[in-house]
C-alpha angles and dihedrals in degrees: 000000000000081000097051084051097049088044099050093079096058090045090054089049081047092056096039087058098057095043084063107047113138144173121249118187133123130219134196126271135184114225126133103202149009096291085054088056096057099039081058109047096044091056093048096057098086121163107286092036113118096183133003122181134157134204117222083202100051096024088226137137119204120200148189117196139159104252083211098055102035137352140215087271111054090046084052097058097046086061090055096049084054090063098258127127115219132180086276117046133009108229113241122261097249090058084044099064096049091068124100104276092232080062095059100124096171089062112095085200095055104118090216100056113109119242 
């Protein structure tokens, strides 16, 4: 009896663990400034999504999400309805356009883009 009780404690953190497993990767994101970044990263914090955050240098997101409660693509896709291309998919025009023009990434004029 006295080892079942010892041992309960590491069963429960066991357990705890599991209960918290979740998925860290990053993909790759177009975006050319700050506005960019949250846009991004609110799109991309879905339920299920524990961090989001993107980086203007490296033009990546890096995520943590639950696989049982969302998945890559489905937080994918929610980055391209935004307007956003990632290495994925290309947003469509029409989201595109929506989009702040200082935030056109596709435009080789666009004084933000980076060279």
């Amino acid at each position: 009896m006295k080892n079942i009780i010892l041992a309960l404690p590491f069963l429960l953190f066991a357990f705890s663990a599991q209960a918290q497993a979740s998925t860290d990767t990053t993909l790759i994101v177009n975006g050319v400034c700050n506005m960019c970044k949250s846009t991004i990263e609110k799109a991309a914090k879905l339920e299920g999504v524990s961090f989001a955050e993107w980086e203007l240098e490296s033009l990546t997101l890096r995520v943590k999400f639950d696989p049982e409660q969302v998945d890559l693509k489905a937080i994918n896709a929610s980055i391209v309805k935004s307007g956003y291309d990632t290495e994925f998919e290309t947003a469509s025009d029409t989201a595109y356009y929506k989009l702040d023009p200082c935030c056109y990434y596709r435009d080789p004029n666009n004084f933000h883009k980076k060279k």
